[in-house]
Structures are given as structure tokens and as C-alpha cells.
C-alpha positions in Angstrom: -26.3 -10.6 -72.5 -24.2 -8.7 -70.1 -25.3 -5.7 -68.8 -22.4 -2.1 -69.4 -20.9 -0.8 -65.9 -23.7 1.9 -65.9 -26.7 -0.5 -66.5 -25.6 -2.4 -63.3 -24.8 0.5 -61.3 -28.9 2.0 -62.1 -29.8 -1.7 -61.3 -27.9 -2.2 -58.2 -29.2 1.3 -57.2 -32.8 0.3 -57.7 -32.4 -3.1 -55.8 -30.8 -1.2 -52.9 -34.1 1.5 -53.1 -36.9 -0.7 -53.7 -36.1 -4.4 -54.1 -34.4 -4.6 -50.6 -37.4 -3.3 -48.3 -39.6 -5.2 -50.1 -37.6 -8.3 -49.5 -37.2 -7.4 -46.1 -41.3 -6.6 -45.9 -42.0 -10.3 -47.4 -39.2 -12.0 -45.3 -40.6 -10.6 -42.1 -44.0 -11.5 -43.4 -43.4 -15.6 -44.0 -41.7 -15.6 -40.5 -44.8 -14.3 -39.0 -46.8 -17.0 -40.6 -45.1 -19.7 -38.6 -45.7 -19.8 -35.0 -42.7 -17.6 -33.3 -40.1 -20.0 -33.1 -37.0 -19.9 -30.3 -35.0 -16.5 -30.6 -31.8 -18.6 -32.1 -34.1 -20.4 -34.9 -35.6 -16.8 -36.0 -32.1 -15.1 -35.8 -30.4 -18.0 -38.0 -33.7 -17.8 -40.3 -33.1 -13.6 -40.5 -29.6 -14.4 -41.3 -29.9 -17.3 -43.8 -32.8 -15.0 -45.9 -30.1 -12.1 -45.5 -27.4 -14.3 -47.6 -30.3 -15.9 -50.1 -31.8 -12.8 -51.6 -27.3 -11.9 -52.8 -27.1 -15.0 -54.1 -28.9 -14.8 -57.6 -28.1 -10.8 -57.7 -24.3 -11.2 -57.8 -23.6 -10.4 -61.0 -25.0 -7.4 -60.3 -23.3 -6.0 -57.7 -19.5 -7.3 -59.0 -17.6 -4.5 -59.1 -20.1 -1.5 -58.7 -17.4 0.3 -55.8 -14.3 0.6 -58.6 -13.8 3.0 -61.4 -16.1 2.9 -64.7 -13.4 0.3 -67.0 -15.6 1.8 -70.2 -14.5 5.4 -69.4 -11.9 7.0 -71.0 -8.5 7.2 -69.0 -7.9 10.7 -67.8 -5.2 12.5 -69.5 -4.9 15.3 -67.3 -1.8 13.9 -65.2 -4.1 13.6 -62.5 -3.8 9.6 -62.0 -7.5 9.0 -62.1 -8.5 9.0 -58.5 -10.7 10.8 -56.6 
């Protein structure tokens, strides 16, 4: 089932707003369980948990930045931009 150009742009808003910090809350969290490791191994752990939480969310967030392709195109001469 794909989700409509506004169904992803609420979603992707909502994952921005509350999904994000609360990744960031729980990533923070399982680092602290582990004795602190070397500053290089906890930035490259930061970084890796930074790319893994975009990964199944792609689909997403393709495309959110352009124009609505459902809407109507503007007749008013205008071109469409903004």
C-alpha cells in the first residue's frame, strides 16, 4: 500500500517531531550501558546509529522537498513556483 504525497509529508513530520528525539533518547541510552569506550569508537557508533534509524524510513522521506505531483497544475500563468 503506498502512502499519497500528504500521508508521507504528516508522517515524515511526525518522525522529525517525536520519533527522532526518542531515537536519539534510546541511542544515547544503549551507549551508556556499555563502559565508555575510546572517543573514536563512540563517535563512529553516534554516526553509524545516525545512518541506521534512515534506512528503513526511506520511503518516507523520498521526495517530501518537491511540489505535491497529485495537485492540480496552476493555470494562472504563474509557472508553479514559489
Amino acid at each position: 500500500m503506498a502512502l499519497s504525497y500528504k500521508a508521507r509529508r504528516r508522517w515524515s513530520l511526525i518522525i522529525l517531531l517525536i520519533g527522532l528525539p526518542a531515537y536519539i533518547i534510546i541511542a544515547v541510552n544503549i551507549v551508556a550501558l556499555i563502559d565508555r569506550p575510546s572517543l573514536l569508537v563512540e563517535l563512529l557508533v553516534y554516526v553509524g546509529l545516525g545512518f541506521v534509524w534512515m534506512i528503513p524510513l526511506k520511503k518516507v522521506f523520498l521526495g517530501i522537498g518537491q511540489a505535491d505531483p497529485d495537485a492540480p497544475e496552476r493555470g494562472d500563468g504563474e509557472g508553479g513556483t514559489r
